[in-house]
MMTF fields as JSON, N, C-alpha, C and O atoms, coordinates in Angstrom:
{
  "mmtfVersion": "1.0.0",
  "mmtfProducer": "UNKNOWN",
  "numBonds": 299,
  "numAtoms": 300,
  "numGroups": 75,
  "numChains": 1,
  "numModels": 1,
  "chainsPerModel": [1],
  "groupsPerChain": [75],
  "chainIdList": ["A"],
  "bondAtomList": [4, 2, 8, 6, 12, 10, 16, 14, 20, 18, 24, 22, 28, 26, 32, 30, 36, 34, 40, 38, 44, 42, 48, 46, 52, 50, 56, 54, 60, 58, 64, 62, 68, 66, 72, 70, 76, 74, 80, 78, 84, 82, 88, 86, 92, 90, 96, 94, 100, 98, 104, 102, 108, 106, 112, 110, 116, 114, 120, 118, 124, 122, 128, 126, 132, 130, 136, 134, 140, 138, 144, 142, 148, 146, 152, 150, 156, 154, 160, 158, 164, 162, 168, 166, 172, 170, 176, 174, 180, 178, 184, 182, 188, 186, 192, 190, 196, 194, 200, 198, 204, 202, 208, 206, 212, 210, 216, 214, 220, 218, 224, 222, 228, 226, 232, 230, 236, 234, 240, 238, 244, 242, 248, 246, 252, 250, 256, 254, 260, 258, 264, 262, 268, 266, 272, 270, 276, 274, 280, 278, 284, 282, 288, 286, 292, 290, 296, 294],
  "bondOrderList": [1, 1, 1, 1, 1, 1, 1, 1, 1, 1, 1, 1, 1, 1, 1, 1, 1, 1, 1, 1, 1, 1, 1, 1, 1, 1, 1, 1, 1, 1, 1, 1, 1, 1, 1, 1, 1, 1, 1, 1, 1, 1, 1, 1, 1, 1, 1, 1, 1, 1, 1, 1, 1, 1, 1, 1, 1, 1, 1, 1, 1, 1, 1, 1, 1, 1, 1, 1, 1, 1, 1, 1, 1, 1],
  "groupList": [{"groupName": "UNK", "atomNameList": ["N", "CA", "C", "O"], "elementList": ["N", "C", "C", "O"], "formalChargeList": [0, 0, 0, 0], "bondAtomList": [1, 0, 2, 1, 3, 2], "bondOrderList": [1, 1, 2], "singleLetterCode": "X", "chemCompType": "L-PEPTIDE LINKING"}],
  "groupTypeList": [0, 0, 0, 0, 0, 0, 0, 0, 0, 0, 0, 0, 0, 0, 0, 0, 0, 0, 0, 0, 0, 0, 0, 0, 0, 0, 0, 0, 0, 0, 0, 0, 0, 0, 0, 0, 0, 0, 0, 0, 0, 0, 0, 0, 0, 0, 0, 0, 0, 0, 0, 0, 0, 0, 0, 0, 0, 0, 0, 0, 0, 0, 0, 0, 0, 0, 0, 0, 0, 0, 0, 0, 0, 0, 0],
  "groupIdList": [1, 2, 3, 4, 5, 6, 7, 8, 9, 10, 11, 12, 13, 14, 15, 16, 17, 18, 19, 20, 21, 22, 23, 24, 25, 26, 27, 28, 29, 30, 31, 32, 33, 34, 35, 36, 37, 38, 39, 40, 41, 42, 43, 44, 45, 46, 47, 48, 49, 50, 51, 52, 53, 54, 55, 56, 57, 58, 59, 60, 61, 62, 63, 64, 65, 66, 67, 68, 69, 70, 71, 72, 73, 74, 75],
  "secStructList": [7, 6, 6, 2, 2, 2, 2, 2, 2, 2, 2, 2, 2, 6, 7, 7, 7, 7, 7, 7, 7, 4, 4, 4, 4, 4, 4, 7, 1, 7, 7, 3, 3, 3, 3, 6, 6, 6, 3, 3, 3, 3, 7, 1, 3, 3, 6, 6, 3, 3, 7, 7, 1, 1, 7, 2, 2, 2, 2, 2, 2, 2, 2, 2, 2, 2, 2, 2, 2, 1, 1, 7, 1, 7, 7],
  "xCoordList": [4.073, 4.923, 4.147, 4.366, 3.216, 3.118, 3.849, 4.864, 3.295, 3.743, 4.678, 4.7, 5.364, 6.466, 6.213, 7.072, 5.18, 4.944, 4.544, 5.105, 3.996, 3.937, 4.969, 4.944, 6.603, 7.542, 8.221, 8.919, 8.155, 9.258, 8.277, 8.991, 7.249, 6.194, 7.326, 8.21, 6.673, 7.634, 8.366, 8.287, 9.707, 11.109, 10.906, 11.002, 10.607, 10.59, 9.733, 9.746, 8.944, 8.364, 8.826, 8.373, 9.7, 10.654, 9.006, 8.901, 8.3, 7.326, 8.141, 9.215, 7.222, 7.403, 6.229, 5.063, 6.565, 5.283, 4.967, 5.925, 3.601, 3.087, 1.371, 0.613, 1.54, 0.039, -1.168, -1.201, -1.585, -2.947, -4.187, -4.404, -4.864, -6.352, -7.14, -6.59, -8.632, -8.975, -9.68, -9.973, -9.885, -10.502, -9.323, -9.608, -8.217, -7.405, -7.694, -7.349, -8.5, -8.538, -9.955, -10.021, -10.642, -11.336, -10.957, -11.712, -9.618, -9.389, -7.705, -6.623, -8.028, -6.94, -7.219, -8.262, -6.187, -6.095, -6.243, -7.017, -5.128, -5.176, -5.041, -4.626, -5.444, -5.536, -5.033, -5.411, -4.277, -4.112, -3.789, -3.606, -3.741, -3.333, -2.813, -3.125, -1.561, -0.969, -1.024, -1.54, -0.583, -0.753, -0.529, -0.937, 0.258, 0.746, 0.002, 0.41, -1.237, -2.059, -2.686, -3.01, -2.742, -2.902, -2.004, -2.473, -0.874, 0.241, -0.254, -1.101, -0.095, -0.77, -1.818, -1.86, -2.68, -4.206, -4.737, -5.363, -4.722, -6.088, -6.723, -6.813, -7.827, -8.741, -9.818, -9.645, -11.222, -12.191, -12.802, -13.36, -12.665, -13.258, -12.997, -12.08, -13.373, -13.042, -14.259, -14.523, -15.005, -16.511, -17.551, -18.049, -17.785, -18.332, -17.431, -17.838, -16.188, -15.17, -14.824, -14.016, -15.123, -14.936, -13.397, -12.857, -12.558, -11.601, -11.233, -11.925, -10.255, -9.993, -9.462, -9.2, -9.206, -8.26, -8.09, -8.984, -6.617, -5.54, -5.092, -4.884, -5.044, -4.311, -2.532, -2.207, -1.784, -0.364, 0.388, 1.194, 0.099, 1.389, 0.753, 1.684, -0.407, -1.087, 0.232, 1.107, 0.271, 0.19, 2.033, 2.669, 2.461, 4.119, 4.447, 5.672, 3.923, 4.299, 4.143, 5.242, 3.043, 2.469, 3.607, 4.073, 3.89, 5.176, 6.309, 6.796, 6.641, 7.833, 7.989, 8.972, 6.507, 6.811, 7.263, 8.249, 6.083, 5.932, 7.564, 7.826, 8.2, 9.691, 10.331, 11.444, 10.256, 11.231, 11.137, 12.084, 9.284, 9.416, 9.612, 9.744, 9.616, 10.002, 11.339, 11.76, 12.181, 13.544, 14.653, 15.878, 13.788, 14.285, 13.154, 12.361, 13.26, 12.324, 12.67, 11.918, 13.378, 13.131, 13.928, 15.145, 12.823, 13.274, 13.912, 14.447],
  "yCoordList": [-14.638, -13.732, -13.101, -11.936, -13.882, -13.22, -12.567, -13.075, -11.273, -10.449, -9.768, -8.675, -9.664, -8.925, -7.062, -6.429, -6.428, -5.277, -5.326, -4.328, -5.828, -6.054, -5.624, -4.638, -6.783, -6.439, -5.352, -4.655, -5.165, -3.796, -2.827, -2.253, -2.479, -1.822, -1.671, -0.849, -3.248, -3.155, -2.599, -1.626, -2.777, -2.647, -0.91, -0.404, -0.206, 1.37, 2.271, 3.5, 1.31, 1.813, 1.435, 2.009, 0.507, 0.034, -0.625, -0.353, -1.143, -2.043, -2.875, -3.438, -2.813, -3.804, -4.996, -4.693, -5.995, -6.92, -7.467, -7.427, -8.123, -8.375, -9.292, -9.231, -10.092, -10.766, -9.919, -10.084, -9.487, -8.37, -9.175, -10.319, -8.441, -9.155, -8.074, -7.122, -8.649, -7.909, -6.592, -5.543, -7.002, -5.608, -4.05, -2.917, -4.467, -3.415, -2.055, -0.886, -3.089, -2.396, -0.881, 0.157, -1.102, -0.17, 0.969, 1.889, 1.232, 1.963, 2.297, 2.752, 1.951, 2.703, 3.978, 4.627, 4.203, 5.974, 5.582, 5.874, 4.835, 4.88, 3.044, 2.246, 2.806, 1.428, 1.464, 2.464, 0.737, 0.679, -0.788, -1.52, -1.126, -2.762, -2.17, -1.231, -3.442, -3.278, -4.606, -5.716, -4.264, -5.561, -4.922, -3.817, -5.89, -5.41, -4.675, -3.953, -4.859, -4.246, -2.681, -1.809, -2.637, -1.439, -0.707, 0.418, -0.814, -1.001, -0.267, -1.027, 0.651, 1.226, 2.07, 2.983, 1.496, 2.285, 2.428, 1.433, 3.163, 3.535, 2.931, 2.125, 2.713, 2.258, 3.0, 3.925, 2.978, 4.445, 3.812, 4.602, 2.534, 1.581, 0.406, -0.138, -0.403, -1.619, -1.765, -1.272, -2.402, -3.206, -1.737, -1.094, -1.36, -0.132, 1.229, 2.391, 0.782, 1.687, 2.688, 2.169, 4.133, 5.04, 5.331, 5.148, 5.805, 5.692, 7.523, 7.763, 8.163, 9.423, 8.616, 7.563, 8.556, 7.675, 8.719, 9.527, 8.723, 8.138, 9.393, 10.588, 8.701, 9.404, 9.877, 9.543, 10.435, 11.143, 10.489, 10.591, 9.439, 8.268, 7.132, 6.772, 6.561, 6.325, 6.794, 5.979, 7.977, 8.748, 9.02, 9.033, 9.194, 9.163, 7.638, 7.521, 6.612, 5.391, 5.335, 5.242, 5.355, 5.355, 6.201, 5.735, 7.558, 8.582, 7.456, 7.044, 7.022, 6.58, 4.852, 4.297, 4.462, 3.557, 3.792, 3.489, 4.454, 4.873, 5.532, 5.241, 5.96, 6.609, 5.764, 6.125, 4.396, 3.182, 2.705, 2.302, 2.509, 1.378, 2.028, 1.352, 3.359, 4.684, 4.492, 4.577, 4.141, 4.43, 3.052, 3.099, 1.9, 0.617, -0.541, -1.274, -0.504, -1.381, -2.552, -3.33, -3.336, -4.533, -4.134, -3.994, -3.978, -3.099, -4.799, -5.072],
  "zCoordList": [-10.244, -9.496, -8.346, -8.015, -7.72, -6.665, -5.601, -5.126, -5.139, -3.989, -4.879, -4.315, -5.746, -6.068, -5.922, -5.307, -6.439, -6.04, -4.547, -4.093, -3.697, -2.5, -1.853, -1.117, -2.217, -1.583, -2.157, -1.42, -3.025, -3.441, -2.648, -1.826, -2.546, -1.715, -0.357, -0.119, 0.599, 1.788, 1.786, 2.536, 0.915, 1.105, 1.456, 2.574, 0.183, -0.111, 0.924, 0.999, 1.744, 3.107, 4.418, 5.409, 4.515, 5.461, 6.412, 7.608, 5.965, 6.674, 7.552, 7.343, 8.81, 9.772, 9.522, 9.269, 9.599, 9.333, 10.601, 11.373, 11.213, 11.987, 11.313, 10.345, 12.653, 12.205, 13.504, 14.724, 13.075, 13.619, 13.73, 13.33, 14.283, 14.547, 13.153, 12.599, 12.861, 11.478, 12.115, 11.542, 13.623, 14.434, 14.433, 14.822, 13.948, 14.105, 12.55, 12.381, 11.71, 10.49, 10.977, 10.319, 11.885, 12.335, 12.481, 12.166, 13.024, 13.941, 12.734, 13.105, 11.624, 10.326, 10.209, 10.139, 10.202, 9.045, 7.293, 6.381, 7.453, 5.638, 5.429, 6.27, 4.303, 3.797, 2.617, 2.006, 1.984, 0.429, 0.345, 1.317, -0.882, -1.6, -2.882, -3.614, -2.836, -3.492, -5.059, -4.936, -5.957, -7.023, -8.394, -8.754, -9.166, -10.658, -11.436, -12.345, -11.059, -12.015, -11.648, -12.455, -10.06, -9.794, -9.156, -8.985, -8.697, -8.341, -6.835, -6.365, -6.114, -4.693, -5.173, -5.997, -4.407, -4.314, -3.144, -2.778, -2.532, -1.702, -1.575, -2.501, -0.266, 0.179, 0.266, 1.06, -0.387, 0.24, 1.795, 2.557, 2.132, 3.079, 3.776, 3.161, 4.912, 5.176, 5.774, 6.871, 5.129, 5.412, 6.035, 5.112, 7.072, 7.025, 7.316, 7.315, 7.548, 7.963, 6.966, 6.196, 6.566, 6.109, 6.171, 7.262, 5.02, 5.351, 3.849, 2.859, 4.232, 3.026, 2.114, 2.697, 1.154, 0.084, -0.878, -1.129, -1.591, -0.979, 0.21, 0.001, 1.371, 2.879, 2.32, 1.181, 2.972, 2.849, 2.479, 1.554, 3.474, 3.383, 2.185, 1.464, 1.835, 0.372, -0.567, -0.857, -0.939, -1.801, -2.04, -3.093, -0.756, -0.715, -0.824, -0.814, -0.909, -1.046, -2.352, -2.901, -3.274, -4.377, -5.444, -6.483, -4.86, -5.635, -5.771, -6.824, -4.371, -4.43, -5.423, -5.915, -5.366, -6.148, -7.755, -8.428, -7.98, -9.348, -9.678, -10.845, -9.329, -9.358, -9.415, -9.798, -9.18, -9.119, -9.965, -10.641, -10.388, -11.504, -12.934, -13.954, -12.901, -13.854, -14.268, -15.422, -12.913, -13.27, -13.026, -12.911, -12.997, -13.137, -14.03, -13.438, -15.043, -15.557, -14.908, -15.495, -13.977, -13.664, -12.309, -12.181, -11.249, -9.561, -9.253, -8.179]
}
């Protein structure tokens, strides 16, 4: 089942998707990954890039997931 927390992720953040260069990750505020097992997490970094973890929007994505999969065992 890959991507499935991924996309319910997307959906509940109304993500725009785009293919980026990896130089854009420099110049992030917040980073997170998403996956069944950790479901949204924070980033503390991207290679030497210092980053706060979890940032606002981290953290309101992360609420809003956790509230879904709380209140739909199968989103």
């Amino acid at each position: 089942l890959a991507g499935v927390t991924r996309e319910l992720v997307c959906e509940l953040a109304d993500v725009a998707q785009d293919d980026l260069p990896m130089a854009v990750l420099d110049e992030a505020d917040e980073v997170f990954l998403t996956s069944s097992t950790r479901d949204v997490q924070g980033q503390h970094r991207v290679d030497e890039h210092r980053l706060d973890a979890p940032g606002p929007i981290t953290r309101e994505v992360a609420r809003a997931f956790a509230d879904l999969v709380a209140t739909d065992i199968d989103p």
